[in-house]
C-alpha positions as a printed NumPy array, in Angstrom:
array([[  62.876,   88.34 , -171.885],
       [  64.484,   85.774, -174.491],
       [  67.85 ,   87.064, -173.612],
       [  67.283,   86.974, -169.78 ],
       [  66.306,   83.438, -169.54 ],
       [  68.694,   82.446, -171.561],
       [  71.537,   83.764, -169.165],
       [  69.942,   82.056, -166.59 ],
       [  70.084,   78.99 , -168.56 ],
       [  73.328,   79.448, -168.97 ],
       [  74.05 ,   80.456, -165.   ],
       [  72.167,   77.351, -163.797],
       [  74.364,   75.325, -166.269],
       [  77.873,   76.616, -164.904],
       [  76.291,   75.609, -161.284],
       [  75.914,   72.166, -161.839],
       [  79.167,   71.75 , -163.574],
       [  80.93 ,   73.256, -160.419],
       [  78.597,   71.133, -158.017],
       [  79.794,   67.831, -160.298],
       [  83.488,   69.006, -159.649],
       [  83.699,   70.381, -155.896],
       [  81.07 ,   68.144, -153.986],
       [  83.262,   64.539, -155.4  ],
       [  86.699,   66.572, -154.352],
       [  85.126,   67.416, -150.856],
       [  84.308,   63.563, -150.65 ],
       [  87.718,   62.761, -151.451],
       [  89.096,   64.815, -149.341],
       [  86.637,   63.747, -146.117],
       [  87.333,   60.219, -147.393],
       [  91.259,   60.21 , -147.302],
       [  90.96 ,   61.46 , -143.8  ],
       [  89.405,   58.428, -142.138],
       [  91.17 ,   56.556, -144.931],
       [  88.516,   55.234, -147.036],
       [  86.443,   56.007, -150.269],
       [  83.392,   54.666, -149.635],
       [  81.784,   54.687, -152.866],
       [  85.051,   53.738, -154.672],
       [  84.519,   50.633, -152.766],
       [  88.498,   50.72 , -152.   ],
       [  90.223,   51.   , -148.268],
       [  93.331,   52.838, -148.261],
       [  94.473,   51.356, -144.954],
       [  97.301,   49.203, -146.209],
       [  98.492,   51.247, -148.826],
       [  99.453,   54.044, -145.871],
       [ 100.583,   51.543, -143.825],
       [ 103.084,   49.75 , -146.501],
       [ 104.311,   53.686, -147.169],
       [ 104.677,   54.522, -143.602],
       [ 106.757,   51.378, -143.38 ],
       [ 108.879,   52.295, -146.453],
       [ 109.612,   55.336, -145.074],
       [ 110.551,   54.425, -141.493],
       [ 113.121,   51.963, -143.506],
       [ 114.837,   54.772, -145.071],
       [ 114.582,   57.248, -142.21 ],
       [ 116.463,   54.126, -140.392],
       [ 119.024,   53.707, -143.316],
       [ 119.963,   57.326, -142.893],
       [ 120.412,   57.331, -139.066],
       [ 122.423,   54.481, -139.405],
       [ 124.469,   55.687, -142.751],
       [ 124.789,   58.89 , -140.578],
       [ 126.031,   57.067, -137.314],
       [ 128.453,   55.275, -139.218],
       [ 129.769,   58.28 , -141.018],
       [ 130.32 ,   59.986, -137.322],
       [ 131.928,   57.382, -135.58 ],
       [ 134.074,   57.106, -138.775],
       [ 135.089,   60.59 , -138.679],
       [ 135.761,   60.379, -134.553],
       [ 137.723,   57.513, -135.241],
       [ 140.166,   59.132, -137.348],
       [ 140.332,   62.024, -135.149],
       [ 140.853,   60.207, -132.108],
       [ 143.575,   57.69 , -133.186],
       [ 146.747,   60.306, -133.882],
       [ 145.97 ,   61.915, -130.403],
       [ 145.079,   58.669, -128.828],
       [ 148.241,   57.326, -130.033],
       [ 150.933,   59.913, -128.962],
       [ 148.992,   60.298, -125.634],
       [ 149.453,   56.3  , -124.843],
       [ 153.168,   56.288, -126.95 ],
       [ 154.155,   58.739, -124.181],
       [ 152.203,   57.547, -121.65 ],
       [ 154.015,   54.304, -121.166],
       [ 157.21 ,   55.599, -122.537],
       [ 157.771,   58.055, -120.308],
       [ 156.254,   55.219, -117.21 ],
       [ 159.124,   52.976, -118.609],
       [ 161.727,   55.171, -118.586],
       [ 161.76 ,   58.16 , -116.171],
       [ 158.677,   56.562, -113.391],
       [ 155.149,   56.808, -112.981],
       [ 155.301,   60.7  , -112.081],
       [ 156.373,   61.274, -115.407],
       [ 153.704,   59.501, -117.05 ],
       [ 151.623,   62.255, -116.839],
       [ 153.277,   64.684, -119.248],
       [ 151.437,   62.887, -121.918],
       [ 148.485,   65.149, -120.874],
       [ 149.599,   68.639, -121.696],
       [ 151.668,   67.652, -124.46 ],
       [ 148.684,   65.719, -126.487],
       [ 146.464,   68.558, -125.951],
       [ 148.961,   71.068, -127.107],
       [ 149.281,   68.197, -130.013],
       [ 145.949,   67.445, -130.809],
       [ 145.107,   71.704, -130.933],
       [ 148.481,   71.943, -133.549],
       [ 147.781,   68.925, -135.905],
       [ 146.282,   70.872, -138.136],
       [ 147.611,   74.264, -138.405],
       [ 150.782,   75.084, -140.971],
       [ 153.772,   74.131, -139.715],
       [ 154.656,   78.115, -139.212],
       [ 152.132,   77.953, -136.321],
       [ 153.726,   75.513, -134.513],
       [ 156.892,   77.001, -132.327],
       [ 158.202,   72.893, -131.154],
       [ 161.242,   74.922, -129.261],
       [ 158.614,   77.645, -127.514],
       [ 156.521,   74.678, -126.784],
       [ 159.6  ,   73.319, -125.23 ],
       [ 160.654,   75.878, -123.391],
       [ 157.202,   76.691, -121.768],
       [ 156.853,   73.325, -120.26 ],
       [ 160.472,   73.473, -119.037],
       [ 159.288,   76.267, -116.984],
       [ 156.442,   74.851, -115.868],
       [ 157.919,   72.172, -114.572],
       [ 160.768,   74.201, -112.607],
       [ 158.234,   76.337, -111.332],
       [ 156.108,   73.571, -110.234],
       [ 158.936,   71.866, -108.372],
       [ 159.566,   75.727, -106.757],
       [ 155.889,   75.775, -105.998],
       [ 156.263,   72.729, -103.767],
       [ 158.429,   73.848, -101.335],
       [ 156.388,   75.81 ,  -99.343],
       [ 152.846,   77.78 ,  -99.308],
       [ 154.553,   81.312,  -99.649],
       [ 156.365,   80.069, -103.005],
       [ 152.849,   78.01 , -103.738],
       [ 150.732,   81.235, -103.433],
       [ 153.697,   83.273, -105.312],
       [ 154.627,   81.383, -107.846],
       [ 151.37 ,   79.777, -108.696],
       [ 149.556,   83.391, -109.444],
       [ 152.566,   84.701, -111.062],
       [ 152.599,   81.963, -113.648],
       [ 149.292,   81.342, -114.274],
       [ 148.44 ,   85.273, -114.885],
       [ 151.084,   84.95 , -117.655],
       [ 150.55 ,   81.9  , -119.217],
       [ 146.678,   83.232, -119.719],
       [ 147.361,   86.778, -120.521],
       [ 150.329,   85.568, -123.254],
       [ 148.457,   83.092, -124.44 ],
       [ 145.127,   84.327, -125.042],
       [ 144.125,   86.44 , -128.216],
       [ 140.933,   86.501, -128.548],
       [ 137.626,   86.391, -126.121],
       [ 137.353,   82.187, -127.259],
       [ 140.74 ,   81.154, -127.454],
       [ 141.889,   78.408, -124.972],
       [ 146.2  ,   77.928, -126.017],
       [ 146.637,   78.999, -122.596],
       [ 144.352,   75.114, -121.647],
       [ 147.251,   72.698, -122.166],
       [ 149.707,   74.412, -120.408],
       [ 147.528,   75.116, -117.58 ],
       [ 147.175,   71.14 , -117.042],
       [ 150.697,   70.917, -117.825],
       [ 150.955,   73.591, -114.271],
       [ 148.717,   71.378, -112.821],
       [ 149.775,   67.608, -113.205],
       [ 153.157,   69.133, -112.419],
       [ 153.307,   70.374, -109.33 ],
       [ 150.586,   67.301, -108.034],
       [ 153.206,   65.011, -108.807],
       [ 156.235,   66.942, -106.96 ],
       [ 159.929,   65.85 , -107.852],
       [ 163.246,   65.974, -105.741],
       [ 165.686,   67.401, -107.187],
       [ 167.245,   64.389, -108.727],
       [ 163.567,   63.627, -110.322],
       [ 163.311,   67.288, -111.559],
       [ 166.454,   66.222, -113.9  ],
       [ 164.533,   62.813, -115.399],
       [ 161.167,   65.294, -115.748],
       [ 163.347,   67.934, -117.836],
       [ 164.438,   64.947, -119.834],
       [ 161.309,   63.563, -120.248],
       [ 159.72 ,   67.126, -121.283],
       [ 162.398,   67.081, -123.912],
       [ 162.116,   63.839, -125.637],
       [ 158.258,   63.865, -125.085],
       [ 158.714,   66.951, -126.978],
       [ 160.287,   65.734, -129.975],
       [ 158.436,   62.974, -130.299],
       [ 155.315,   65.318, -130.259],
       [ 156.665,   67.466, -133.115],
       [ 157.796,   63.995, -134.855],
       [ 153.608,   63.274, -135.099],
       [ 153.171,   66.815, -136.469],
       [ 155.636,   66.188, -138.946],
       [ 153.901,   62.922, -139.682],
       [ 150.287,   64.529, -139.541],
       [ 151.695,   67.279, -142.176],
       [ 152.857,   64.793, -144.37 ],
       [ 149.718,   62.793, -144.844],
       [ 147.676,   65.818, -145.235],
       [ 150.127,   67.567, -148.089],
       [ 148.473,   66.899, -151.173],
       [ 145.053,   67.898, -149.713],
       [ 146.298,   71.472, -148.092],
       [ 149.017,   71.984, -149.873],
       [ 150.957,   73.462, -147.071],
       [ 155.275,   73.439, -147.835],
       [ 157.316,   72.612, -144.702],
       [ 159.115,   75.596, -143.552],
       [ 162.798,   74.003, -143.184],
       [ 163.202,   77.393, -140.613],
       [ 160.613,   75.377, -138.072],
       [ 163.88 ,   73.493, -136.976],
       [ 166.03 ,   76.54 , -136.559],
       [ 166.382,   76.577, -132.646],
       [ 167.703,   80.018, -133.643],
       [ 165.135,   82.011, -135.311],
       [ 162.098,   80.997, -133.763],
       [ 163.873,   81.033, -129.958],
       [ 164.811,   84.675, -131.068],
       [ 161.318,   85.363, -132.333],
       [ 159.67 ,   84.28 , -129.662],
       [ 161.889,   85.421, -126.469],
       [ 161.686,   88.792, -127.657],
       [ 157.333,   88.657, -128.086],
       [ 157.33 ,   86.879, -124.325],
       [ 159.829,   89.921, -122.848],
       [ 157.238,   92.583, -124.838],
       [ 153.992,   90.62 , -123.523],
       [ 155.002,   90.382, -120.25 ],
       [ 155.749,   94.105, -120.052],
       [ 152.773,   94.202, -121.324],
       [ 151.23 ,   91.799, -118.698],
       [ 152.502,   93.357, -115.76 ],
       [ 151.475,   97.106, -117.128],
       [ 147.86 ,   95.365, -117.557],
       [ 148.349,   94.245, -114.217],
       [ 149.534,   97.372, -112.243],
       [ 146.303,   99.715, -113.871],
       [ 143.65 ,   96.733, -112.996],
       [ 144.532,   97.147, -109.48 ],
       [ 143.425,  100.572, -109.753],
       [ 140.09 ,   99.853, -110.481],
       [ 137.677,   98.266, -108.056],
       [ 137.103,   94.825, -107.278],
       [ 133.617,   94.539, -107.86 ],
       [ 132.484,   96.795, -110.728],
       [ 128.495,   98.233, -110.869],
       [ 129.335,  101.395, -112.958],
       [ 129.371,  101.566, -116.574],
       [ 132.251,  103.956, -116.654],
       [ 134.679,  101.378, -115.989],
       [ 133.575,   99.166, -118.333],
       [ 133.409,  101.945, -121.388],
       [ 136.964,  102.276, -120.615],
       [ 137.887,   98.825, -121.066],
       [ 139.468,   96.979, -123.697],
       [ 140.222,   93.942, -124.631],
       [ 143.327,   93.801, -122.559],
       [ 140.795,   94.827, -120.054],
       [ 138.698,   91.886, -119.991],
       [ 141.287,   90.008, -120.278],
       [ 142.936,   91.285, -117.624],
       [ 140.317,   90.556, -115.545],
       [ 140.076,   86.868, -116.308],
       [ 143.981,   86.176, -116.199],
       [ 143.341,   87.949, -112.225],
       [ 140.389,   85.934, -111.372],
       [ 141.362,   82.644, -112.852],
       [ 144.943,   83.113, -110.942],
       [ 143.354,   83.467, -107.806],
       [ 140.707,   80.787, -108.094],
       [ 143.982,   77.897, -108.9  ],
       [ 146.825,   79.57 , -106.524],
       [ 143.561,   79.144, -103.629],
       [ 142.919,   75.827, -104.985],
       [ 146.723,   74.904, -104.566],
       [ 146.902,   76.798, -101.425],
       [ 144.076,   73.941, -100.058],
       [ 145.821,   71.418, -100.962],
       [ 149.096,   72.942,  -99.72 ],
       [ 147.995,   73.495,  -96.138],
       [ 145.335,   70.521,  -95.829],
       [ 147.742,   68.016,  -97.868],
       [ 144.848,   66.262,  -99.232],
       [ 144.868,   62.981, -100.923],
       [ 144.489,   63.148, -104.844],
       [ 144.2  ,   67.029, -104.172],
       [ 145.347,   68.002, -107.406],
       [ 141.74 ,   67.057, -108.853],
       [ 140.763,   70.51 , -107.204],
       [ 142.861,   73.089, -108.789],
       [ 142.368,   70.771, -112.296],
       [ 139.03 ,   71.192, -112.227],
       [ 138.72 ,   74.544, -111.02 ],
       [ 141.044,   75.764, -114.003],
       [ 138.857,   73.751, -116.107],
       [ 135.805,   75.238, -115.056],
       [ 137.   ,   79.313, -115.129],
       [ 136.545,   80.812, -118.321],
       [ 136.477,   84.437, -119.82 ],
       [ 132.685,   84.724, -119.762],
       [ 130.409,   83.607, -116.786],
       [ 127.905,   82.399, -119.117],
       [ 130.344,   79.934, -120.725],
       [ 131.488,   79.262, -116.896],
       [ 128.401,   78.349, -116.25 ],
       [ 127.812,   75.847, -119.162],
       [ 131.185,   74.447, -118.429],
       [ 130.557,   73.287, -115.009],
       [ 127.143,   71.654, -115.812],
       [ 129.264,   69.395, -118.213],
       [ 132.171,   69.11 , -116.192],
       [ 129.922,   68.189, -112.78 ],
       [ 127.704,   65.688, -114.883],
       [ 130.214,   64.571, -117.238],
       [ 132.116,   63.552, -113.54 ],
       [ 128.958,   61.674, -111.639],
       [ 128.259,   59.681, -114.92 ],
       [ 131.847,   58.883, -115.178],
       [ 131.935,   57.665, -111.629],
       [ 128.996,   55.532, -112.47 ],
       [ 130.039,   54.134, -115.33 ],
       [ 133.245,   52.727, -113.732],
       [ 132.017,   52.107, -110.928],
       [ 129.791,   49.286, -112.952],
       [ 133.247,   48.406, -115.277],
       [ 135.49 ,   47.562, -112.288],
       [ 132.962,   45.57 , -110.525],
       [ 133.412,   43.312, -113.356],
       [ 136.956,   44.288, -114.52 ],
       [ 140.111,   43.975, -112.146],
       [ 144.064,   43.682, -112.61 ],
       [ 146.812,   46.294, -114.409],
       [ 145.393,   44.852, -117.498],
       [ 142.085,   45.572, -117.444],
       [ 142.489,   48.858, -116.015],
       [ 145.089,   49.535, -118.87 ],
       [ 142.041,   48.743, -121.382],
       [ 139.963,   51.033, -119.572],
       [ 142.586,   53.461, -120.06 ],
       [ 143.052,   53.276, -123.446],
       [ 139.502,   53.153, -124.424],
       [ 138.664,   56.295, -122.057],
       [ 141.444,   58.352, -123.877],
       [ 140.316,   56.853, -127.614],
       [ 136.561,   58.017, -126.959],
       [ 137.695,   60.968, -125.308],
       [ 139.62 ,   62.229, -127.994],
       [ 137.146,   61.131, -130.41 ],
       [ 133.884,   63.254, -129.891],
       [ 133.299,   66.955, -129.518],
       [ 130.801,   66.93 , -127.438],
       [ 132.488,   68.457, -123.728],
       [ 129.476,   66.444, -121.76 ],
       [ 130.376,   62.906, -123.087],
       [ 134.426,   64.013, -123.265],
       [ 134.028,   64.543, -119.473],
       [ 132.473,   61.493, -118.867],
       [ 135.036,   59.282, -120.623],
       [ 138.242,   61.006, -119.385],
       [ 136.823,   60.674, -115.772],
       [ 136.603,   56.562, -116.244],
       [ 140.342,   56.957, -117.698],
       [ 141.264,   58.873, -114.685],
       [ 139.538,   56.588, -112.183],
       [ 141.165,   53.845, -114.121],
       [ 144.902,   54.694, -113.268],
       [ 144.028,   55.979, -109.872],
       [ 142.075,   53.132, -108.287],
       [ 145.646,   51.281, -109.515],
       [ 147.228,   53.073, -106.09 ],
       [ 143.859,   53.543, -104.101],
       [ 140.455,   51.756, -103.022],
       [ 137.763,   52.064, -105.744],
       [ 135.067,   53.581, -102.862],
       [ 138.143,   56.127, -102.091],
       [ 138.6  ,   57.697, -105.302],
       [ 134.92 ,   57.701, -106.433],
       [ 134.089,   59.581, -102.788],
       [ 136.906,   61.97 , -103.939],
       [ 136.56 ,   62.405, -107.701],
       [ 132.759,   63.985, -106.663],
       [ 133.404,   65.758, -103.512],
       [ 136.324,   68.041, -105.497],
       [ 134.358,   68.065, -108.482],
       [ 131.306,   69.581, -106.544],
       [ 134.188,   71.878, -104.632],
       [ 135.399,   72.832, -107.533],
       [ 131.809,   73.852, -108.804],
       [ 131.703,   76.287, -105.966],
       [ 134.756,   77.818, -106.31 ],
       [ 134.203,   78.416, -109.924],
       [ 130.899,   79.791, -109.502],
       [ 131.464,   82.269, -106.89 ],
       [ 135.094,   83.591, -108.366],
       [ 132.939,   83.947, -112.008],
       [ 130.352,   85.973, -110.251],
       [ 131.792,   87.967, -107.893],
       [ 135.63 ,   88.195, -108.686],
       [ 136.363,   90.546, -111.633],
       [ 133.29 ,   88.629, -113.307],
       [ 133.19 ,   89.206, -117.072],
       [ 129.394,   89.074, -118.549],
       [ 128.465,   88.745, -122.636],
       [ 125.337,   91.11 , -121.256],
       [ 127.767,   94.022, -120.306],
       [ 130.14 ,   94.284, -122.983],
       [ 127.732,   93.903, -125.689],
       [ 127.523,   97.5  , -127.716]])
C-alpha cells in the first residue's frame, strides 16, 4: 500500500511539473499571435513592426542590386550589336542610298548569333556568299509574280532546310530577313551593283567586330584564331561542296514529302518520319506561307507590304506550339509598340528625333531577351524610320492591320499545312 501511494506521489508530481512547463508555452504561443504577453506586461507591436521594416529594406536593396546587375549585363550585350547595326546603318545610307540601309538587319543578327562562338564557326566568305544570293534572287523575284512565286519558295525551302540542324535552331532567321528586306526594297539593275557592294563591305566590317569581339574575350575563353578563317580558299571549298550535298539532299527530301499527304491523321506516317521529315515539313509550310505573303504584295502592290511576309516568317516556326507563343508576342509586342510611339512622336518630331528613337529602339532591342518587350521596341524603331517617308496615322493603321494578317496566316498554315505538333512526335 506504502509502495502504491508512493508512485502516485510520484505520478501527481511529474503532472504538475509538465502543467508548469506546457500551460506558460501555450500562453506564449496564444500571446505572440495577437502580439502581446499579457502578463509579461510587454507589447510586441513595434518590435514586429521595426523587423518587418528592416526586412522590406533589404528585400528592396536586393531588387534594386538585382535590377542594376540586369540592366548592366543588357547593356553590355546590346552595345557591340547596337553598334555595328547603326555603323552600317548610316554607312551604308551615306554611301550606296537609303535602300541599302537596311542590310544592317540581317547582317547584325547573323552578327549578334556569331559573337560568341570560336572563330571556326564563323564561315565570313559563306556568310558572304549567301547574302549575295539573296540579294540577286530578290532583285529576280521582282520582276514578275511567276519568278516571285518561283523563286521565293525555291529559296526559302533551302535556306531553312540547309540551315536548320536541330528541332530549335533558328541560323536559317537572319537570312530569312535578309530575303525579306531585300526584295521590299527592289533595285534596278544599276542599284543591284551598289547592293552587291554594300553586302561586301558590310560584310567585312561585320567579321572586323568578330575579330574585335574575339579579341576582348581571349584571355577568358581561351579560344586561338584560326589564321585558315581568312582563307577564301578552304572554307569556299568546304562549304560549296556541303551546300551541293544538302541540296541534293533538300530536293530528295522534297520529291518523297510530296508523296505523302497533305494533311496527315494516321500514325503510320509519322512512325516513318525523321528528322529530315519534320523538317521537311516546316521548310514546305514556311515556303508557302512567305512566297503567298509576297505573292499579296506582288499582285495588290501594297504600301509598306513587306511588313507581311516579315512577320509571317517571323511568326512560322517548327512546332505549332512555339507558333503559337510566337505570335502572342509578336501581335502584342506590335500594338504596344504602336502605342508607345504613337505617345513619343506626339511630342518628338524632325530626322533628329526620330534618329534617337532609332537608336534607342535598336539599343533596348538588342539588350533584353525577353521576345515580348524585343517586339515592342523594334516596332517603335521601325515606326521611327518609316513615319520619316509616311503620315504617322498611315503607318500605325498598317503596322497592325499586317501584323493581325500576318497572325492569320501563321495560324492557319501551322495548323493545317504540314503542321508539326510536340504532342505527336513525342515517344
Amino acid at each position: 500500500m506504502l509502495n502504491i501511494s508512493f508512485y502516485n506521489q510520484r505520478c501527481l508530481d511529474s503532472l504538475k511539473k509538465g502543467l508548469l512547463i506546457i500551460v506558460p508555452q501555450f500562453c506564449l504561443f496564444n500571446a505572440h499571435k495577437s502580439n502581446k504577453i499579457p502578463f509579461l506586461g510587454k507589447n510586441y507591436d513595434s518590435d514586429d513592426d521595426e523587423r518587418k521594416s528592416v526586412m522590406s529594406e533589404k528585400i528592396k536593396r536586393l531588387n534594386f542590386k538585382h535590377l542594376r546587375q540586369a540592366a548592366w549585363k543588357g547593356t553590355k550585350k546590346s552595345i557591340p550589336a547596337t553598334t555595328l547595326c547603326l555603323l552600317l546603318f548610316f554607312m551604308n545610307m551615306a554611301l550606296f542610298g537609303y535602300k541599302n540601309a537596311v542590310i544592317a538587319v540581317p547582317l547584325t543578327i547573323i552578327f549578334n548569333r556569331l559573337k560568341d562562338f570560336p572563330p571556326d564557326r564563323w564561315h565570313p566568305y559563306s556568310v558572304m556568299l549567301i547574302n549575295l544570293v539573296l540579294a540577286t534572287t530578290a532583285h529576280l523575284a521582282d520582276m514578275n509574280v511567276w519568278l516571285c512565286v518561283t523563286l521565293d519558295f525555291a529559296a526559302t525551302y533551302l535556306m531553312v532546310f540547309l540551315l536548320t540542324d536541330s528541332d530549335t535552331s533558328k541560323a536559317y532567321y537572319s537570312y530569312g530577313f535578309g530575303l525579306v528586306l531585300y526584295q521590299s526594297f527592289s533595285t534596278t539593275v544599276p542599284e543591284l551593283r551598289l547592293r552587291l557592294m554594300a553586302i561586301v563591305l558590310s560584310c567585312f566590317i561585320a567579321t572586323l567586330g568578330l575579330v574585335v569581339m574575339y579579341f576582348l574575350r581571349r584571355r577568358q575563353t581561351g579560344f586561338k584564331l584560326d589564321p585558315r578563317i581568312f582563307n577564301p580558299f578552304v572554307h569556299l571549298g568546304g562549304k560549296t561542296r556541303d551546300f551541293l550535298k544538302g541540296t541534293a539532299r533538300a530536293l530528295k527530301n522534297l520529291t518523297a514529302m510530296l508523296r505523302f499527304r497533305l494533311f496527315y491523321s494516321s500514325s503510320a506516317s509519322l512512325q516513318a518520319g525523321t528528322f529530315d521529315f519534320r523538317l521537311t515539313r516546316f521548310a514546305i509550310r514556311i515556303s508557302l506561307l512567305v512566297t503567298f505573303s509576297f505573292f499579296l504584295e506582288q499582285v495588290f502592290n501594297i504600301p509598306k507590304g513587306y511588313w507581311l511576309p516579315l512577320n509571317v516568317f517571323i511568326m512560322t516556326l517548327n512546332f505549332y506550339e512555339d507558333s503559337m507563343v510566337k505570335i502572342k508576342q509578336r501581335v502584342g509586342g506590335n500594338i504596344a509598340g504602336v502605342f508607345i510611339s504613337a505617345i513619343l512622336f506626339h511630342y518628338i518630331t524632325g530626322f533628329t528625333g526620330h534618329m534617337i528613337i532609332l537608336s534607342i529602339g535598336t539599343f533596348l532591342g538588342y539588350a533584353v531577351d525577353n521576345y515580348l518587350f524585343r517586339a515592342t521596341y523594334m516596332t517603335c524603331y521601325a515606326i521611327a524610320l518609316s513615319t520619316l517617308f509616311m503620315k504617322q496615322s498611315e503607318v500605325f493603321e498598317l503596322r497592325l492591320a499586317y501584323v493581325l494578317l500576318a497572325a492569320v496566316i501563321a495560324i492557319i498554315g501551322s495548323r493545317f499545312i504540314f503542321a508539326n505538333k510536340k504532342t505527336d512526335f513525342q515517344t
